[in-house]
Backbone bond lengths (Angstrom), bond angles and torsions (degrees), N, CA, C in turn:
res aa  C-N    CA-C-N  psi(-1)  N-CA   C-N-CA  omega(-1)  CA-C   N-CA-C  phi
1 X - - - 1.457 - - 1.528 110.86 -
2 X 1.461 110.55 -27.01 1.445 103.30 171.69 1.270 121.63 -77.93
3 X 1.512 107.86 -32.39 1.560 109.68 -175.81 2.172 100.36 -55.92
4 X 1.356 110.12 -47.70 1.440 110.23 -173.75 1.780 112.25 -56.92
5 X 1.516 103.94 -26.52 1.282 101.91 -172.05 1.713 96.67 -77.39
6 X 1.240 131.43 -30.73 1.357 115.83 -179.69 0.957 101.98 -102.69
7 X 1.792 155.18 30.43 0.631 139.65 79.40 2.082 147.37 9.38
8 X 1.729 92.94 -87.99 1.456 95.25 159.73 1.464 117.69 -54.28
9 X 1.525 115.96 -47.09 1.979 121.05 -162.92 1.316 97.28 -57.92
10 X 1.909 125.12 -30.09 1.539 119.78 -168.09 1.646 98.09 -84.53
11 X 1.764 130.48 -28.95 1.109 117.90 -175.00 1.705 110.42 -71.46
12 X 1.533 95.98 -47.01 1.691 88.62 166.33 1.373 138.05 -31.47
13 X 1.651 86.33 -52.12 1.915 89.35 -167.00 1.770 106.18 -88.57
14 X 1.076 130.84 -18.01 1.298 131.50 154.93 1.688 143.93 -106.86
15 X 0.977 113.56 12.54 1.634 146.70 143.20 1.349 104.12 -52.00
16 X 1.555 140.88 128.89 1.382 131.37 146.01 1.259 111.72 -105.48
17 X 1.411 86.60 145.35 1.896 101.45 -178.36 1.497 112.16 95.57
18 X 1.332 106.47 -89.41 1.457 110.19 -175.72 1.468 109.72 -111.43
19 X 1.641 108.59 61.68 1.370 120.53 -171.94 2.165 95.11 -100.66
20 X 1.880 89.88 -24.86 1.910 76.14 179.36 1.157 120.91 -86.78
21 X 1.291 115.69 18.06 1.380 122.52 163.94 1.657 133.72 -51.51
22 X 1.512 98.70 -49.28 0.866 124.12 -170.16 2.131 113.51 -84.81
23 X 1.215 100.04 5.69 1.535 137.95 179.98 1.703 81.65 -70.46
24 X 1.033 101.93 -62.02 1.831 93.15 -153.02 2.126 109.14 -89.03
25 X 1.248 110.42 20.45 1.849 113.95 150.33 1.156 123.81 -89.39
26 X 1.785 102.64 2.03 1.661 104.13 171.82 1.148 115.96 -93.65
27 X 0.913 95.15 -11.42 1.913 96.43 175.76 1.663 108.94 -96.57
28 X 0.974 102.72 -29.83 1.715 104.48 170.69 1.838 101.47 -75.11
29 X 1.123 114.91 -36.89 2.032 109.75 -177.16 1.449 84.47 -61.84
30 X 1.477 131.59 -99.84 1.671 133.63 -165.87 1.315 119.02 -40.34
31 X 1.356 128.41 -13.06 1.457 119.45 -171.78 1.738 90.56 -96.68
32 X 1.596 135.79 -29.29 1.000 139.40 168.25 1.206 115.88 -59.23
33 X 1.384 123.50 -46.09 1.911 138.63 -179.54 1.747 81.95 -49.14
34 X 1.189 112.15 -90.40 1.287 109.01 -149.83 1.743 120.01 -51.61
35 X 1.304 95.42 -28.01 1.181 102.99 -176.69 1.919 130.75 -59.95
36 X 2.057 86.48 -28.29 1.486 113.91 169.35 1.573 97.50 -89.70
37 X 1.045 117.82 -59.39 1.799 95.99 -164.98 1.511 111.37 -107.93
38 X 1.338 122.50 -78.93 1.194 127.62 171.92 1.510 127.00 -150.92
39 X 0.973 124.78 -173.33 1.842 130.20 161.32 1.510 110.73 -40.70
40 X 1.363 109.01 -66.72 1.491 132.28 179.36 1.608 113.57 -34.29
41 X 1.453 99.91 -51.79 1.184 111.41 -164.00 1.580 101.07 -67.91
42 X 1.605 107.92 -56.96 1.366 88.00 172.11 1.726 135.96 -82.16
43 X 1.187 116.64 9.57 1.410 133.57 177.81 1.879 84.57 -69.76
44 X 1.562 129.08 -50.11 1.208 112.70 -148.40 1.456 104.68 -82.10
45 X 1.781 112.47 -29.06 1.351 130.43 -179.51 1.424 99.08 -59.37
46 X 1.094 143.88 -55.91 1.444 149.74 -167.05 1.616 95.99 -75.77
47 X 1.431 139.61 -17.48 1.721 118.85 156.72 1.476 91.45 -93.41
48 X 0.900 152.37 -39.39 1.263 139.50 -160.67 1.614 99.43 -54.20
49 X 1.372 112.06 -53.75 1.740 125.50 177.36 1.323 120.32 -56.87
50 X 1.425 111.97 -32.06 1.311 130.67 -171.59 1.633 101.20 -69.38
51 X 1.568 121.77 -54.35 1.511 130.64 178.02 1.709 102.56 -55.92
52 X 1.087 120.67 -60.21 1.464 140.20 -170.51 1.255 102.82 -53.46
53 X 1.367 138.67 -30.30 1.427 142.91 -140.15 2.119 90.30 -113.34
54 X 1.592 100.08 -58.37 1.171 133.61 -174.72 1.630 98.05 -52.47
55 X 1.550 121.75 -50.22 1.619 106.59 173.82 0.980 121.32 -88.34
56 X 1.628 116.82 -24.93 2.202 103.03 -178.38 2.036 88.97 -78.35
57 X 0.908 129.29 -42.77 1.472 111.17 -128.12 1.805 82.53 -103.71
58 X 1.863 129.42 -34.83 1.092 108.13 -157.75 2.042 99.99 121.62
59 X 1.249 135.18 145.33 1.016 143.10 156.57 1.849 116.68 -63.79
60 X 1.206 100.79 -58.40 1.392 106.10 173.11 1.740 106.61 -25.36
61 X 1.583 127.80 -71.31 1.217 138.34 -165.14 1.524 111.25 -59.69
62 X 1.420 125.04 23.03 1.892 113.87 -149.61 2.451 77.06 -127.64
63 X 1.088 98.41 10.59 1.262 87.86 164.02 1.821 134.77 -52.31
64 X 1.681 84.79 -74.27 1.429 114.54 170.32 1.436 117.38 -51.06
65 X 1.394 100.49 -39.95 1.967 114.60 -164.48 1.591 97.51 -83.76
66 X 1.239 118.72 -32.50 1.837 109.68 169.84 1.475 105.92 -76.49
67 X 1.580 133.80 -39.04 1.666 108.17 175.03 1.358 114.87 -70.06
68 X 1.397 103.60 -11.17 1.723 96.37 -172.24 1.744 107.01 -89.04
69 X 1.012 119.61 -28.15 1.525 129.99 -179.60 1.946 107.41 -77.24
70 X 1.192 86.24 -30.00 1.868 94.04 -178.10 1.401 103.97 -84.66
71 X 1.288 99.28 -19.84 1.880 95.02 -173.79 1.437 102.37 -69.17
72 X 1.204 105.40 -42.49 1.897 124.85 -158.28 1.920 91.17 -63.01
73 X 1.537 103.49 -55.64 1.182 98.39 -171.58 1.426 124.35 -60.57
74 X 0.966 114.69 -9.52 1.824 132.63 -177.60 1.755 100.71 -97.79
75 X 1.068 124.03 -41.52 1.109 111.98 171.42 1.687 116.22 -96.31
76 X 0.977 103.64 20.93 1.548 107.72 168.12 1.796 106.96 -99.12
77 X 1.592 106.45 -42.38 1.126 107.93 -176.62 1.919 120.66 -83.37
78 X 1.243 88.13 -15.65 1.728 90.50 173.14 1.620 110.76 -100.12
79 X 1.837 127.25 -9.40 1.161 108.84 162.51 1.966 114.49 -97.11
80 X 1.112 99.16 -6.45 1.763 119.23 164.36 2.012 89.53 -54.53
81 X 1.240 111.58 -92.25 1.612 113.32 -174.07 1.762 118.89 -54.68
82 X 1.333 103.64 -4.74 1.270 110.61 177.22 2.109 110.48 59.89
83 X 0.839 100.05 72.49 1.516 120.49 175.12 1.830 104.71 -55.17
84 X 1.146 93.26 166.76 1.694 100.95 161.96 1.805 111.61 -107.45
85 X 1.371 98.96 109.48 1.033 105.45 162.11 1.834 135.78 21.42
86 X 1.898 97.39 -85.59 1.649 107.67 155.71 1.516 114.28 -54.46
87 X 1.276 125.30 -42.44 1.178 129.03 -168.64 1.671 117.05 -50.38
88 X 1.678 101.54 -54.25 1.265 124.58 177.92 1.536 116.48 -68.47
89 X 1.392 109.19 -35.92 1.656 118.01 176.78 1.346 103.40 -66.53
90 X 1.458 133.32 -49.67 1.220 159.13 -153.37 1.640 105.77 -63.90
91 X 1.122 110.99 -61.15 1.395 141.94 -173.56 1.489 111.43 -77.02
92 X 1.988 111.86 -45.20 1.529 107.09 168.14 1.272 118.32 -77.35
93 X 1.085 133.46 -11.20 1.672 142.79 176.53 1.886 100.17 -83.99
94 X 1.103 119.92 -59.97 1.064 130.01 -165.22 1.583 106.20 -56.00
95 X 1.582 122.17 -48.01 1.350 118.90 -160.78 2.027 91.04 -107.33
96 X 1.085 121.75 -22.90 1.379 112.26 152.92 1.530 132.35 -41.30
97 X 1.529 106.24 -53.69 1.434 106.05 170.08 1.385 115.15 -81.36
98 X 1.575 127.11 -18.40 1.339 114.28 148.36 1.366 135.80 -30.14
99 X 1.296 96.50 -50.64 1.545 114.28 -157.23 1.962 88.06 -83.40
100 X 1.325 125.20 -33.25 1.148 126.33 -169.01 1.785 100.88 -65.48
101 X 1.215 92.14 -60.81 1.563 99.15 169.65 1.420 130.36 -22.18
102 X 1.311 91.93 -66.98 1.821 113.55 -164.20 1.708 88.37 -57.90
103 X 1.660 105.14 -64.04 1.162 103.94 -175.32 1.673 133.93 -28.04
104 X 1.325 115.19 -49.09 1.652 143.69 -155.33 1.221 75.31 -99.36
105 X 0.781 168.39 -53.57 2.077 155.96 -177.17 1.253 117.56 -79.54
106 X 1.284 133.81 -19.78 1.595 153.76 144.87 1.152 112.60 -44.72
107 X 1.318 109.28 -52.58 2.084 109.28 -175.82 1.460 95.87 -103.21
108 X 1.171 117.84 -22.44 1.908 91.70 168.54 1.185 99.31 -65.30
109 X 1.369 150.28 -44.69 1.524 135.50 -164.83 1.724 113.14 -85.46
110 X 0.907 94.37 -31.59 1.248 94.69 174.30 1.845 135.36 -62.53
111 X 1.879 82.83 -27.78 1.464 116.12 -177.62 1.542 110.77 -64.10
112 X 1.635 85.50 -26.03 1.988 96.65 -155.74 1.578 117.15 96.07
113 X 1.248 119.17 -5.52 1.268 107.26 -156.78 1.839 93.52 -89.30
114 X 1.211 132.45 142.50 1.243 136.45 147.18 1.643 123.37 -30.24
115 X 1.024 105.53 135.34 1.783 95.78 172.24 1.589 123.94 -98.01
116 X 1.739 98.07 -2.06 1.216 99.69 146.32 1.604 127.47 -54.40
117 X 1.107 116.20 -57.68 1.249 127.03 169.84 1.814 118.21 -41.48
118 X 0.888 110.09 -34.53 1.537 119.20 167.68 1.831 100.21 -56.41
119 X 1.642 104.95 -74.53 1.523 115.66 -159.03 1.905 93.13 -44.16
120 X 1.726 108.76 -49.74 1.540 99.02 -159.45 1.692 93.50 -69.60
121 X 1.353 158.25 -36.09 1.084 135.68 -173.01 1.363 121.66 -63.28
122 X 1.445 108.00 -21.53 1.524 108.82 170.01 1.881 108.56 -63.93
123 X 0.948 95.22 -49.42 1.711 117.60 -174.73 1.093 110.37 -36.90
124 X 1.919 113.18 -63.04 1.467 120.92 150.91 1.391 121.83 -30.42
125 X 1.035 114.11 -56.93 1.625 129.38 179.52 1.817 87.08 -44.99
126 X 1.162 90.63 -105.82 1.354 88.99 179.20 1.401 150.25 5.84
127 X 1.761 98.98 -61.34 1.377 110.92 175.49 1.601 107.30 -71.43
128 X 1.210 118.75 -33.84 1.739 117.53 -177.38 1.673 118.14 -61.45
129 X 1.729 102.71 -46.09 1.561 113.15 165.53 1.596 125.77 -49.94
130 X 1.464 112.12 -48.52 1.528 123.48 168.75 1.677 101.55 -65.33
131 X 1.345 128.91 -4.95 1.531 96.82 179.71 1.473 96.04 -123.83
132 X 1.624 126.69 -7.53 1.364 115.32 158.29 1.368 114.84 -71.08
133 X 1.655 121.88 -21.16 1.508 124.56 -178.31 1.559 104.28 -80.93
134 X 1.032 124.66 -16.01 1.397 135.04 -178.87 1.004 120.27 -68.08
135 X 1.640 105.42 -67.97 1.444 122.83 156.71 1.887 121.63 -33.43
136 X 1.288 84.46 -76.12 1.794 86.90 162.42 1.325 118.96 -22.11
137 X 1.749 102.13 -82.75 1.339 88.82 -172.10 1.496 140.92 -51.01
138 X 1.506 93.97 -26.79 2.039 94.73 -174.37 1.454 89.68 -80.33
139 X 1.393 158.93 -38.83 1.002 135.70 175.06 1.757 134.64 -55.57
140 X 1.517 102.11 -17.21 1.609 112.50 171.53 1.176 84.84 -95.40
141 X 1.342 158.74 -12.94 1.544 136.30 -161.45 1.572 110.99 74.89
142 X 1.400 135.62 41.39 1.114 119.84 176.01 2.068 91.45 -137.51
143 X 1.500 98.63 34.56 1.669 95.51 -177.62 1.851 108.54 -63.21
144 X 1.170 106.35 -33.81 1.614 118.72 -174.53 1.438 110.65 -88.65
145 X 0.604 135.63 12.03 1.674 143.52 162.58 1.336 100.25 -109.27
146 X 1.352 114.35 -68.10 1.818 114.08 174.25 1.670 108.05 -48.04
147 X 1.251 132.12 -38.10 1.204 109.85 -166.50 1.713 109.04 -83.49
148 X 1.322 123.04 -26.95 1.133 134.31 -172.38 2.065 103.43 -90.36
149 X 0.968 120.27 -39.00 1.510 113.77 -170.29 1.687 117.94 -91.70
150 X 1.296 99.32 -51.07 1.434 122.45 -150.51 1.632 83.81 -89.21
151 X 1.329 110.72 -77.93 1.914 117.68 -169.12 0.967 133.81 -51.03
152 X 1.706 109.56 -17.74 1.945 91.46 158.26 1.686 114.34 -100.17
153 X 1.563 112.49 -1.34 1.567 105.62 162.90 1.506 112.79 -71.19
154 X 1.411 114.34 -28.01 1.451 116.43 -174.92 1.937 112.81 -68.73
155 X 1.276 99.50 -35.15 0.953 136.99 -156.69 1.932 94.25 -92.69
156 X 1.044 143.54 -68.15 1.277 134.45 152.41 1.302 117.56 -27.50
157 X 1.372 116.28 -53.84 1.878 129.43 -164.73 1.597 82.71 -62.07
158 X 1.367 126.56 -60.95 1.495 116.33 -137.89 2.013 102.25 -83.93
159 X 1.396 102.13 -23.53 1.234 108.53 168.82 1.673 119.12 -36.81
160 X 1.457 97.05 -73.72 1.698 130.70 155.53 1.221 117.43 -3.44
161 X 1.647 89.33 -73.35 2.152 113.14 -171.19 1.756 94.30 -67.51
162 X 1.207 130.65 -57.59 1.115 138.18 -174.47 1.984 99.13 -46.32
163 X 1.012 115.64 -78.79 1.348 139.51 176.32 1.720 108.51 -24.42
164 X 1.829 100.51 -41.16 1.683 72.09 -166.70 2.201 69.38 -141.25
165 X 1.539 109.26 75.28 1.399 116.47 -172.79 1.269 120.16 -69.48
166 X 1.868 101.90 -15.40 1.738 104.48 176.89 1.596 109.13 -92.43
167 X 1.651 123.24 4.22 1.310 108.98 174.01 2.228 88.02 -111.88
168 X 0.494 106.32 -51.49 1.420 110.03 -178.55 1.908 110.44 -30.67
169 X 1.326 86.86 -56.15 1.749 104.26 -174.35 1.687 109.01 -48.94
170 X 1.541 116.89 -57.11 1.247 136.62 -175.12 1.707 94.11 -58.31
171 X 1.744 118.78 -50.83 1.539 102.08 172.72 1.455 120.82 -79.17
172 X 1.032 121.65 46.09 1.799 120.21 174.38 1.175 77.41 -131.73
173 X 1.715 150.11 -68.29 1.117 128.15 -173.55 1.505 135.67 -40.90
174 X 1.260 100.90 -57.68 1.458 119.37 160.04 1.534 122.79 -43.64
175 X 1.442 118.93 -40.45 1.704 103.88 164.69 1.664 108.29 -82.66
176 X 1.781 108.84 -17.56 1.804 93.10 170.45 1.004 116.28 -77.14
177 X 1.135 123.52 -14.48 1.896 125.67 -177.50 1.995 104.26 -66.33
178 X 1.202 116.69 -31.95 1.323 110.44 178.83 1.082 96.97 -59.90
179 X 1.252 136.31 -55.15 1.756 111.98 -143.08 1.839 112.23 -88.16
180 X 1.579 96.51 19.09 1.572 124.33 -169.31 1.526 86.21 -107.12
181 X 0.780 113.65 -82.04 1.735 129.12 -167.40 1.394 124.97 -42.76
182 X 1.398 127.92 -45.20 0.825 177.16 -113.78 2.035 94.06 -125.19
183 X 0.971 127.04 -81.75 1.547 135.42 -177.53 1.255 121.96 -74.50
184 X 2.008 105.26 -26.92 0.752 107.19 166.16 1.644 119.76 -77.53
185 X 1.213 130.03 -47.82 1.388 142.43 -178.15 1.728 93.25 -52.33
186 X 0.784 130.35 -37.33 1.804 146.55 -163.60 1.615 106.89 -63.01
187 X 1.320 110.68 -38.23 1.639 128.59 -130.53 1.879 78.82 -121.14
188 X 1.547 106.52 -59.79 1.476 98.76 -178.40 1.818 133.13 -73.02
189 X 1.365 106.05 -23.18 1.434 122.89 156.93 1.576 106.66 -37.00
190 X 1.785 86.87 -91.42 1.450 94.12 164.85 1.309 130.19 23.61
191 X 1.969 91.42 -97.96 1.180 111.11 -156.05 1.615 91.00 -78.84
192 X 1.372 143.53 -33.92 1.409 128.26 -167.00 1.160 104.93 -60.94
193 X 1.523 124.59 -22.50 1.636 122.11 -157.57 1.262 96.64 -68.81
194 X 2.094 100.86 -50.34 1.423 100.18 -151.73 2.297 107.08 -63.64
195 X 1.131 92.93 -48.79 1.297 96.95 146.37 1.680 143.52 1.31
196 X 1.822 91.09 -49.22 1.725 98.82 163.37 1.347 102.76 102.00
197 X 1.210 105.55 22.88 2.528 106.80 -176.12 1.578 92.99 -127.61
198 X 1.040 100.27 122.86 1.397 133.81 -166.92 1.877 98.01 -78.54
199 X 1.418 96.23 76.18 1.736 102.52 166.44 1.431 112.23 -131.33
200 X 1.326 104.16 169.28 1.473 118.36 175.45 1.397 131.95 -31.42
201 X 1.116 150.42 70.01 1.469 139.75 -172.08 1.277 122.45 -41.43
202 X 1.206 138.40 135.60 1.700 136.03 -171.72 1.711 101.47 -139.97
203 X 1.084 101.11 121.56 1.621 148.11 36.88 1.423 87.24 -99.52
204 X 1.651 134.67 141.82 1.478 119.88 142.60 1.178 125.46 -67.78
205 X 1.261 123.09 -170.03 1.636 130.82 152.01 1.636 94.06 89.38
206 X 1.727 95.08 -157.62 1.696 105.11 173.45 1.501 102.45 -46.55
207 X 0.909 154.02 -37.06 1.112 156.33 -141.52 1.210 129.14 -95.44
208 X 1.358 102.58 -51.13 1.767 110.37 160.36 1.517 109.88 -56.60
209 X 1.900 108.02 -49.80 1.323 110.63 -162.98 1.837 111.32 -59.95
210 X 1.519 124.69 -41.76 1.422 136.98 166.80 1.221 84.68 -45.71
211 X 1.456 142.07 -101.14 1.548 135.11 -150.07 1.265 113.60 -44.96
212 X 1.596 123.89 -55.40 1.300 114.45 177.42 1.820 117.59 -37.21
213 X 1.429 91.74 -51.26 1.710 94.66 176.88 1.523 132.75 -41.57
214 X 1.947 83.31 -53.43 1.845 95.25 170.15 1.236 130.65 -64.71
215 X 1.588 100.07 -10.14 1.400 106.51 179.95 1.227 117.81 -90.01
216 X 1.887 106.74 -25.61 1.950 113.02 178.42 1.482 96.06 -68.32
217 X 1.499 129.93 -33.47 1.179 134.56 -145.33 1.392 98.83 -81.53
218 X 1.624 129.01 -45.47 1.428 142.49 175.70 1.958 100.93 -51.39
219 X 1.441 104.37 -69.77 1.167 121.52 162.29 1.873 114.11 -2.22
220 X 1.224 83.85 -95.69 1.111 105.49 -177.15 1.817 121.36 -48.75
221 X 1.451 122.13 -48.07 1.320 135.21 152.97 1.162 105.23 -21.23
222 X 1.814 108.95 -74.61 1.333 122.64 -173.26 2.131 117.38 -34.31
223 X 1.351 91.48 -54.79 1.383 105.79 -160.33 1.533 91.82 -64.48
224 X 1.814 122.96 -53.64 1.363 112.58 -165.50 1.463 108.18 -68.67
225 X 1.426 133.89 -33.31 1.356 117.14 170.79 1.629 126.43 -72.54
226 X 1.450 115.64 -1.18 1.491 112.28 150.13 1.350 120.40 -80.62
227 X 1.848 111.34 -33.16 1.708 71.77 -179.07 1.669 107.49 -98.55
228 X 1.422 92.75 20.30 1.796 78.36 177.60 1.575 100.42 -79.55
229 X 1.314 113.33 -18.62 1.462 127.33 165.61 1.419 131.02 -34.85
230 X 1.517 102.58 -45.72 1.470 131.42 -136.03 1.495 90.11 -110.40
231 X 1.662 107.29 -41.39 1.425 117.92 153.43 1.244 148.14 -12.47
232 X 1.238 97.81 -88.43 1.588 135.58 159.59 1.778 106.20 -53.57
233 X 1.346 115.21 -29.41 1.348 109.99 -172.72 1.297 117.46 -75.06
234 X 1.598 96.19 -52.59 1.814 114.38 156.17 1.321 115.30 -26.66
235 X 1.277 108.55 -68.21 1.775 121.52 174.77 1.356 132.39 -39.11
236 X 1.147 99.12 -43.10 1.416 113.22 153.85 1.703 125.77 -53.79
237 X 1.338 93.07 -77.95 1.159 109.32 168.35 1.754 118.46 -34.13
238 X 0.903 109.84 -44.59 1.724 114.67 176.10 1.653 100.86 -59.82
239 X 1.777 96.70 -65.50 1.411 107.75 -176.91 2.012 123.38 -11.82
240 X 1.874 67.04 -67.00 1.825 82.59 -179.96 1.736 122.23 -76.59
241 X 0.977 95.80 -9.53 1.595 100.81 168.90 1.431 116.80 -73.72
242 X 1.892 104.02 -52.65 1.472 98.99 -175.15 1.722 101.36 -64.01
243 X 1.478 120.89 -32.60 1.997 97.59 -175.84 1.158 110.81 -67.65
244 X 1.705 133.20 -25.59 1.040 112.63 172.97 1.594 131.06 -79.99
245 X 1.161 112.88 -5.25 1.068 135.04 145.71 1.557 119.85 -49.63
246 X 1.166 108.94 -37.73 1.573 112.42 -165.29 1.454 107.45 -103.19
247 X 1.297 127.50 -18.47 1.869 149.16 157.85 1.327 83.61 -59.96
């Protein structure tokens, strides 16, 4: 299971294009480990990967491959006890952007760089967005509504985020961590179910049951337009047999 996990981390990082695809079978390898044996088992699989990863590719690269291996193991152990749903989303979003956090403030200091320097690049950011929105607006004709309604709420909010940037920062992560969490938890369920390990299905309720459907319904499409495929191929195939037959 480790060899597959460095496996995918090597298709990722040298694959172009649709090399991060292959990002999300690591969470299906560790969420499976635990799911067959225990925590342990995959605590040892994830150093075993860690050494393996650490001599072909370099230490530097074992960033990505430890949240992605830790993710698996967290969702191995909360669909092992069978969690609630929110509970599990709640908790993987929450200590994900933790971990994102700590991280991204770890190598700024480490880097040397000031974290002043962080707050003013946002600032920059900032000031360039308010004068392409500026622009915008007086060119649709809505500069006087924008300058009076919209620009000092924008303009308060960003004060704020700026003002207090180490609680603000952690909430921009935290609403990006959903749309992480979220497809991923989706994608690995899934596949453990199909798999044969008796966990939670997500979405449940009406909800799972509609998708499950759309999914027999895709399914099924799929299968009859191959062999109507396979069909027609035959047909052929005869076709040209009987003329050469008939030459």
């Amino acid at each position: 299971m480790a060899d597959l996990a460095v496996i995918f981390q090597l298709m990722a990082i040298y694959i172009p294009i649709v090399g991060d695809f292959f990002r999300m079978p690591i969470f299906v390898v560790f969420a499976i480990l635990v799911l067959r044996r225990n925590l342990y088992v995959g605590i040892m699989t994830m150093c075993v990967t860690w050494f393996i990863l650490g001599v072909i590719i370099g230490p530097q690269y074992l960033i990505a491959p430890s949240l992605e291996m830790m993710g698996g193991l967290f969702l191995g152990v909360t669909m092992k006890y069978r969690w609630r749903h929110s509970l599990l989303l709640l908790s993987g979003v929450s200590c994900g952007a933790f971990a994102m956090y700590c991280l991204v403030l770890l190598f700024t200091i480490a880097s040397g760089t000031p974290v002043d320097t962080f707050v003013h690049s946002l600032q920059r950011l900032y000031t360039a967005l308010i004068f392409v929105a500026n622009t915008l607006a007086a060119r649709v004709g809505i500069g006087h509504w924008w300058q009076l309604q919209i620009y000092p709420m924008i303009t308060a909010l960003v004060t704020w985020a700026l003002t207090y940037w180490w609680f603000s920062f952690y909430c921009v992560l935290w609403a990006a961590f959903w749309f992480m969490v979220l497809p991923i938890y989706s994608v690995t369920s899934s596949l453990v179910r199909l798999l044969g390990y008796d966990v939670r299905p997500f979405p449940g309720g009406r909800v799972g049951w509609w998708l499950e459907r759309k999914r027999r319904r895709i399914v099924k499409l799929v299968i009859r337009r191959r062999l109507a495929r396979a069909r027609k191929a035959a047909r052929r195939e005869e076709q040209q047999e009987k003329q050469r037959v008939e030459v």
